[in-house]
C-alpha positions in Angstrom: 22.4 -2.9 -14.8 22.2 -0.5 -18.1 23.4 2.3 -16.5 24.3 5.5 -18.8 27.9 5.1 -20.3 30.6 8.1 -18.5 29.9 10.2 -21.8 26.1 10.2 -21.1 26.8 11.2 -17.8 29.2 13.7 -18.6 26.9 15.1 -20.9 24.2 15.1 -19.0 22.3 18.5 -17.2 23.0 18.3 -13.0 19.0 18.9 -11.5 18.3 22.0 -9.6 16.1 22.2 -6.9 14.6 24.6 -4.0 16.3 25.5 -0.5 17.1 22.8 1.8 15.4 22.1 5.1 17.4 22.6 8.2 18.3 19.1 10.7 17.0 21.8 12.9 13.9 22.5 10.8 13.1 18.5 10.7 13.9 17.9 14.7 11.1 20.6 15.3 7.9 18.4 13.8 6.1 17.7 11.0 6.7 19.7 7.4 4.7 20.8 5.1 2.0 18.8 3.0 4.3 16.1 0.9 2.4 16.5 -2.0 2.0 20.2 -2.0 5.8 20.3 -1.8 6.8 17.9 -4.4 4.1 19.4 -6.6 5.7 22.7 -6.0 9.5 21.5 -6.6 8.0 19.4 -9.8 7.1 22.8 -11.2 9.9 25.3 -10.9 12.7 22.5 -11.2 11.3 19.9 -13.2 11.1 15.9 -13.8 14.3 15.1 -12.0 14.8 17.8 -9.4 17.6 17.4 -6.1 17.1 18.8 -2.7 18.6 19.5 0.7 16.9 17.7 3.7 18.7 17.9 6.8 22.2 16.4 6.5 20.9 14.0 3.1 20.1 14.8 -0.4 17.3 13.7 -2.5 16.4 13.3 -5.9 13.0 13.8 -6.7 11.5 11.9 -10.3 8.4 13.3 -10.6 7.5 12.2 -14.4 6.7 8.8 -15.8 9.7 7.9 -18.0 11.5 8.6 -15.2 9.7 6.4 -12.9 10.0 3.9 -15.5 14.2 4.1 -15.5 14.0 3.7 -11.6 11.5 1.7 -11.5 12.2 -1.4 -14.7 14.7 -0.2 -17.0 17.2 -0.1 -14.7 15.8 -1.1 -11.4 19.0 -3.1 -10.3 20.9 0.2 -9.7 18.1 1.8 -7.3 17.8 -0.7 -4.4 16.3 -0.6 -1.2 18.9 0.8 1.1 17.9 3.9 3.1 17.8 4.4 6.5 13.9 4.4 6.1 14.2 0.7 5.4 16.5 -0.3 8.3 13.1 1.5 10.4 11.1 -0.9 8.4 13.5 -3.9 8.7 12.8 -3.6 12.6 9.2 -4.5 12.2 9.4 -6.5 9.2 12.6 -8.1 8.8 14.2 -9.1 5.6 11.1 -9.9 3.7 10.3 -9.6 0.3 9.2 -5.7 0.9 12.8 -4.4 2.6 15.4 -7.2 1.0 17.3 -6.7 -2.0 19.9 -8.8 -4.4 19.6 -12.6 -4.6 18.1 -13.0 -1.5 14.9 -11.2 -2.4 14.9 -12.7 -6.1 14.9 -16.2 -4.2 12.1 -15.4 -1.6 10.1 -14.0 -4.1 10.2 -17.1 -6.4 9.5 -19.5 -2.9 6.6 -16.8 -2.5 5.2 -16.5 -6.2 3.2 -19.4 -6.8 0.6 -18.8 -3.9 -0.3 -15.3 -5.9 -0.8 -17.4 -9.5 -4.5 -16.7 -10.3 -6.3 -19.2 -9.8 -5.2 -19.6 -6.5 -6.4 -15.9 -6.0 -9.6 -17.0 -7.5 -10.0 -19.5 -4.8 -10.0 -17.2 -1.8 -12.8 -15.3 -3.2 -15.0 -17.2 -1.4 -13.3 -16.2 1.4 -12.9 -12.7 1.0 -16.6 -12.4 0.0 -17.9 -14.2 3.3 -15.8 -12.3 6.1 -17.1 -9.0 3.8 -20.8 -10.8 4.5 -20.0 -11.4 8.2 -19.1 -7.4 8.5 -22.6 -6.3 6.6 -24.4 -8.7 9.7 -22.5 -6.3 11.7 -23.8 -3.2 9.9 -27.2 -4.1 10.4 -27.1 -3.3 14.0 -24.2 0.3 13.4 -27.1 1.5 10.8 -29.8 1.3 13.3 -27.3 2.8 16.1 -26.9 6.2 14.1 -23.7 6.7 15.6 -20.1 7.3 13.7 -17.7 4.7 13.4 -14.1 4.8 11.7 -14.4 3.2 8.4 -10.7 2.8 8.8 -11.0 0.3 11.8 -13.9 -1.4 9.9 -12.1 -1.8 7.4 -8.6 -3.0 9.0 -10.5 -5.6 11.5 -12.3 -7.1 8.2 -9.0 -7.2 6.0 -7.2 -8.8 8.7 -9.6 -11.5 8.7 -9.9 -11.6 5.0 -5.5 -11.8 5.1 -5.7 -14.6 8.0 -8.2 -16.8 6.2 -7.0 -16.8 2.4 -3.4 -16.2 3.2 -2.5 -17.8 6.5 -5.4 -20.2 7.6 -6.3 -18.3 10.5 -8.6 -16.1 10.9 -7.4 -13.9 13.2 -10.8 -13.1 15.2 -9.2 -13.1 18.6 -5.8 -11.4 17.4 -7.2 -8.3 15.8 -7.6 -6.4 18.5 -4.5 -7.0 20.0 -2.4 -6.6 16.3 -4.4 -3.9 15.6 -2.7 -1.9 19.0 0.4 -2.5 18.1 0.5 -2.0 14.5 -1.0 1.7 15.3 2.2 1.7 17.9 4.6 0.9 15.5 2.9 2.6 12.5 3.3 5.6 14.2 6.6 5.4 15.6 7.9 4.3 12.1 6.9 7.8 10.8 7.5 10.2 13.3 11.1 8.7 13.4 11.3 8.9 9.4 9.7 12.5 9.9 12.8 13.7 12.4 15.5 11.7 10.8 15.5 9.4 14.0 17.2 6.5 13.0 18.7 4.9 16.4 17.1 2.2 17.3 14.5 1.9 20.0 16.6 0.0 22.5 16.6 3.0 24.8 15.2 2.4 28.4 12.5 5.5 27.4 9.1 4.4 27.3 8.7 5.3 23.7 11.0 2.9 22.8 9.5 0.3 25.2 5.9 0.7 23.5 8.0 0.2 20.5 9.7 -3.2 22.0 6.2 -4.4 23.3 4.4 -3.9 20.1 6.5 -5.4 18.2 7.2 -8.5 20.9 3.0 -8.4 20.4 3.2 -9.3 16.6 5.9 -11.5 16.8 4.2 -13.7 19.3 1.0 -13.8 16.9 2.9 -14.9 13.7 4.9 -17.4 15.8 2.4 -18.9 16.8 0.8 -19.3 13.3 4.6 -21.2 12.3 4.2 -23.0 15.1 0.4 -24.7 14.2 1.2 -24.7 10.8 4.5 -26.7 11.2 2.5 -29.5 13.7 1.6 -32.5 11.6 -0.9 -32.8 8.9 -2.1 -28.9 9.7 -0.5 -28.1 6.1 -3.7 -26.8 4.2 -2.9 -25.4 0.8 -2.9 -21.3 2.5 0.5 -19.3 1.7 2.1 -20.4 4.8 1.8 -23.8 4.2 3.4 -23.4 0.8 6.4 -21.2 1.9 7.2 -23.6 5.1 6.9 -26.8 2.2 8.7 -24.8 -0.3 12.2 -25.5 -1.5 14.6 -23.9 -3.9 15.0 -25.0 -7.3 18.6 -24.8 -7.1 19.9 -26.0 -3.7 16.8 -27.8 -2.5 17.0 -25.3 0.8 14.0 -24.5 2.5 12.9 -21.4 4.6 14.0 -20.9 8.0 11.4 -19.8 10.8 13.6 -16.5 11.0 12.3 -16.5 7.7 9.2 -17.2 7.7 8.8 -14.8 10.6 9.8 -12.1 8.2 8.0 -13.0 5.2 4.2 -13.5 7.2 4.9 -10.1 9.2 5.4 -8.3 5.4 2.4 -9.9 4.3 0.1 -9.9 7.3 0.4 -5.6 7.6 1.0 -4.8 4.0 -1.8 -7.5 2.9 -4.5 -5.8 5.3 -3.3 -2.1 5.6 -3.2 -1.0 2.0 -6.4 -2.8 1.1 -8.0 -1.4 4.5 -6.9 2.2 3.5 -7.6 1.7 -0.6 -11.2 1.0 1.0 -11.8 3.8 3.7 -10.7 6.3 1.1 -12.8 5.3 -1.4 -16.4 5.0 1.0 -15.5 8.5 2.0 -14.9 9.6 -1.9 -18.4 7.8 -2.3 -20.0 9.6 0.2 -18.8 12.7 -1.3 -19.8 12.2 -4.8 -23.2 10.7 -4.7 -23.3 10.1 -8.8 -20.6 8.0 -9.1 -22.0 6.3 -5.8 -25.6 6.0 -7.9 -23.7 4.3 -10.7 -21.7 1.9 -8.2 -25.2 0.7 -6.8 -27.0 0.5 -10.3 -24.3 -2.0 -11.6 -24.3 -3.9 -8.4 -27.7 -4.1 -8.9 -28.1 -5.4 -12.6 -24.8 -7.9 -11.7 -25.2 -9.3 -8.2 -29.1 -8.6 -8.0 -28.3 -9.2 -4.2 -26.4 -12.5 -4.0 -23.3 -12.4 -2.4 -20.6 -11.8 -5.1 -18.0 -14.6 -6.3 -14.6 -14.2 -7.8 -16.1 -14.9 -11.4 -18.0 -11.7 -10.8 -15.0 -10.0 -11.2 -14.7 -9.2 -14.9 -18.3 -8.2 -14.7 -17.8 -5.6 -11.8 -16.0 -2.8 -14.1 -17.0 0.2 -12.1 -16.9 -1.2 -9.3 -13.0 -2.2 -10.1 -13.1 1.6 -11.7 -14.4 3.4 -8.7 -10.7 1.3 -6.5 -8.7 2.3 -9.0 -10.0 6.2 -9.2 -9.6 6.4 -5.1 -6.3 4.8 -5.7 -5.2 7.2 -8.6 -6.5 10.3 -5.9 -5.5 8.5 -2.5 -2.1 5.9 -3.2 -1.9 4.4 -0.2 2.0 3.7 -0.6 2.4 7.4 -1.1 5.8 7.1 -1.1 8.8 5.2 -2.9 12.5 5.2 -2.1 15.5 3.6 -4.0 19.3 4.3 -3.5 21.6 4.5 -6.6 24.2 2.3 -6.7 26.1 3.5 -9.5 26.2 6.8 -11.9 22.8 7.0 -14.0 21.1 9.5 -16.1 17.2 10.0 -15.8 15.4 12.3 -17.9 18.4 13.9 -19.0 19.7 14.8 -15.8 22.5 13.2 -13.6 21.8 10.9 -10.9 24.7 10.3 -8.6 26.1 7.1 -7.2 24.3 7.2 -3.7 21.9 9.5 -4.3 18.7 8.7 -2.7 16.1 9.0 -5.3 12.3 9.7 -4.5 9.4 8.7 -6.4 5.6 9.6 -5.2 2.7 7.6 -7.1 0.9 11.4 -5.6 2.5 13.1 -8.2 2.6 11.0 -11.0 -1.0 9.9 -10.4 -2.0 13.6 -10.0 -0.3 15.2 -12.9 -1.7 17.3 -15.9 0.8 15.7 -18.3 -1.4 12.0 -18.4 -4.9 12.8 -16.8 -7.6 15.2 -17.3 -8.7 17.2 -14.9 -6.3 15.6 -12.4 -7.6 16.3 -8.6 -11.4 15.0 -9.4 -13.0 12.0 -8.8 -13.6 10.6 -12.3 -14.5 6.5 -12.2 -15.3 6.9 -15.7 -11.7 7.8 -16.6 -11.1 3.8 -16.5 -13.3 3.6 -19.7 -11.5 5.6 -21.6 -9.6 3.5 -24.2 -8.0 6.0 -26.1 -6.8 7.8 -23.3 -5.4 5.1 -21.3 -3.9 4.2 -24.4 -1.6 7.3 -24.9 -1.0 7.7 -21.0 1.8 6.2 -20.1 2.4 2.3 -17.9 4.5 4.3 -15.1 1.5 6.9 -14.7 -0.5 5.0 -12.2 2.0 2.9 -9.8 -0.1 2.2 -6.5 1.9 -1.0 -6.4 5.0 -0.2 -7.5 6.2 -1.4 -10.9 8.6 -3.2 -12.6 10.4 -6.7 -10.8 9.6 -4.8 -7.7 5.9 -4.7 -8.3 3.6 -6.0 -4.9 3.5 -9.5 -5.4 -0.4 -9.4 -3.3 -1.6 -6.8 -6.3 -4.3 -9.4 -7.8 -5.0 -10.7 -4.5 -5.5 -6.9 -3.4 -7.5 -5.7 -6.1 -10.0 -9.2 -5.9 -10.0 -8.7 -2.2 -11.0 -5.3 -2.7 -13.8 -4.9 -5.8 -15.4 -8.1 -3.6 -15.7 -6.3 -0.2 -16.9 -3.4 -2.1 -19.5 -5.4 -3.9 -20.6 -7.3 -0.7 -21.2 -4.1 1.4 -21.9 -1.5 -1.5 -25.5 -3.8 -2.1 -26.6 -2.9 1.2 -24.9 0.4 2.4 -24.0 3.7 2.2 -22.2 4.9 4.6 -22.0 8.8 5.4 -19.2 11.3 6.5 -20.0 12.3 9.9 -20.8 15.8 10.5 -18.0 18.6 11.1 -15.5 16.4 9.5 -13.3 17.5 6.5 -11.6 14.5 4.9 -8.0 15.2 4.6 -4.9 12.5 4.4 -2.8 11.5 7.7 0.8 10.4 6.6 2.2 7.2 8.1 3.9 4.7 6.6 1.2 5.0 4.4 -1.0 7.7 3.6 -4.3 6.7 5.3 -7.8 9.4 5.8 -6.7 11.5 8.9 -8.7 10.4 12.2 -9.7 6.7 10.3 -12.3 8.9 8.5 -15.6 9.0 10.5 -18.7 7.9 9.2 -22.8 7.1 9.7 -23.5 3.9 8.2 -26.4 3.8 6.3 -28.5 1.2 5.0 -29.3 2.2 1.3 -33.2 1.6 1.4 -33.1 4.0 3.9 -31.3 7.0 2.3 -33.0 9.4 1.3 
């Protein structure tokens, strides 16, 4: 750790920040609009800001070079340990997402080799042909004329995409079934994290049995997937083959199927549920911004001139990378990050205290005046600014984190992505459905309330 020396500290300004919120207040439902709040304390108290809410304190870092201390400089002293992540920890386990300290460092280095690049430009394939498999299926919604939630179009279609080039299954007859309980536990996880309700759900209530069966729902799925993958001669060159054949360069110790169990449940929901929410939120932004759509099209057009799309199409499909990384810049799905301090630190010139929990939102820093112009619109062409994204600081956009802690899946996310864009982009244009006003929903991450309704629409079509 580089934490600041006891003169720093002593020297440094203690934050300020707004009235707290009440157990009482938290216990009665759901607050006010996260980002309308933290935009609101960002402004009266500043980049490092500290707040009451119920019986904790936070420590809000709402500026870049902040994010940056937290999140590379000195990332060792703000670790993952928050009540927040013992919630997670029941779903997930100790994978690489909730584990800290030597343990994470050696799962991440058994996981890193299946993200290298050229492994992730050999699942494009892949990811491009389950996208093609989904446009079969729009043929028929397009001539229906009724809505459909692009959010559940595009969880079932990641999931497959996340079975296939990660696990070697494709998941087809799962989906359903992991798709009901992950909306059980996704929902439990934040209306506990909402009311500070941390006990866990061995209670004989039935919200705490729907909890129970969800999760006994998941765990029977990526069993089963140890289980085939373990028989002989099924090893097939997928992730889970490498992590069950991996072994530690220093003790020669391989994973345990405890382990495994943690590390495919991290990967199977955050592989598929931030690409599936990167993509809803960016067909309804699209929809409501029909030049930027007109753009999307004409360089699908002159690129693909409607073949399916490979990996090496990648570098070619700027704006179509541009128009992801806009929605993501408006929309983070991992709205949301939370570290613990370990020891005394100073950020921004302000104190942070040992055990302070210490919030960063990608919302605010991806929203903010100080690195982007004209910060709430829907700008693709931002991307192509060289000079700009020059001067605007690394830790300005962060939709996967940054620094050691960085999403291991972000290449595989963002090919995954720009390919099932491509693939259904050629052909489509899907519409918000009438009467409904697109507006976030925050779970564990921040996805478009109601799974964001839409007409699809076949392009030659439109009008």
């Amino acid at each position: 750790m580089t934490c600041a020396t006891r003169v720093e500290f002593e020297a440094a300004e203690e934050p300020t920040g707004p009235s707290p919120v009440s157990l009482w207040q938290l216990l009665r439902g759901p607050r006010a609009d996260p980002l309308a709040r933290w935009t609101a304390i960002a402004r009266e108290h500043g980049a490092v800001a500290r707040y009451r809410l119920g019986l904790g304190r936070r420590t809000l870092v709402s500026n870049a070079e902040g994010a940056k201390r937290v999140l590379q400089e000195n990332a060792a002293n703000y670790v993952k340990q928050h009540a927040t992540y013992s919630l997670l920890r029941r779903l997930f386990g100790n994978g690489l997402f909730t584990s800290n300290g030597d343990f994470w460092l050696r799962q991440r280095r058994l996981a890193q080799p299946a993200f290298h690049r050229e492994r992730i430009t050999a699942m494009g394939e892949q990811m491009a042909a389950a996208a093609a498999d989904t446009a079969r299926s729009w043929e028929a919604r397009a001539s229906s004329g009724g809505a459909v939630s692009i959010f559940d179009e595009m969880t079932v279609l990641t999931l497959r995409v996340v079975g296939d080039a990660l696990f070697g299954s494709g998941l087809a007859e799962e989906a359903a079934a992991l798709g009901k309980a992950w909306d059980t536990l996704n929902n439990q996880l934040a209306e506990r994290a909402a009311r500070m309700w941390f006990v866990p759900p061995v209670l004989p209530t039935r919200y705490d049995r729907d909890f129970r069966r969800a999760r006994k729902a998941v765990n029977e799925v990526v069993d089963s997937m140890i289980a085939a993958k373990r028989r002989p001669g099924a090893a097939s060159g997928d992730l889970l083959s490498m992590l069950i054949e991996a072994r530690d360069a220093d003790d020669g110790t391989q994973m345990t199927d405890a382990q495994l169990r943690d590390e495919v449940r991290t990967m199977l929901f955050a592989g598929h549920e931030t690409t599936a929410t990167a993509l809803s939120w960016t067909w309804a932004l699209l929809a409501q911004h029909p030049e930027a759509e007109r753009k999307l099209h004409a360089e699908l057009d002159r690129v693909l001139q409607g073949r399916t799309p490979r990996a090496a199409d990648f570098m070619e499909l700027r704006f179509t990378k541009a128009v992801l990384e806009e929605s993501m810049r408006l929309h983070p799905p991992a709205y949301l990050l939370i570290r613990r301090a370990v020891a005394d630190d100073v950020v921004c010139g302000k104190r942070v205290r040992k055990g302070s929990v210490v919030i960063l939102s990608p919302l605010l820093l991806h929203r903010s005046p100080l690195y982007w112009e004209k910060p709430d619109d829907f700008v693709p062409e931002r991307w192509f600014d060289a000079e700009a994204e020059r001067k605007r600081p690394r830790f300005a956009w962060v939709p996967f984190g940054g620094g050691p802690r960085q999403c291991i899946g972000n290449s595989f996310a963002m090919m995954e992505a720009v390919l099932i864009l491509a693939t259904l982009a050629q052909r489509f244009a899907p519409r918000l459905a009438d009467g409904y006003a697109l507006r976030p929903e925050y779970r564990v991450l921040a996805r478009p309330a109601e799974g964001a309704p839409m007409v699809i629409e076949k392009r030659a079509t439109r009008s």
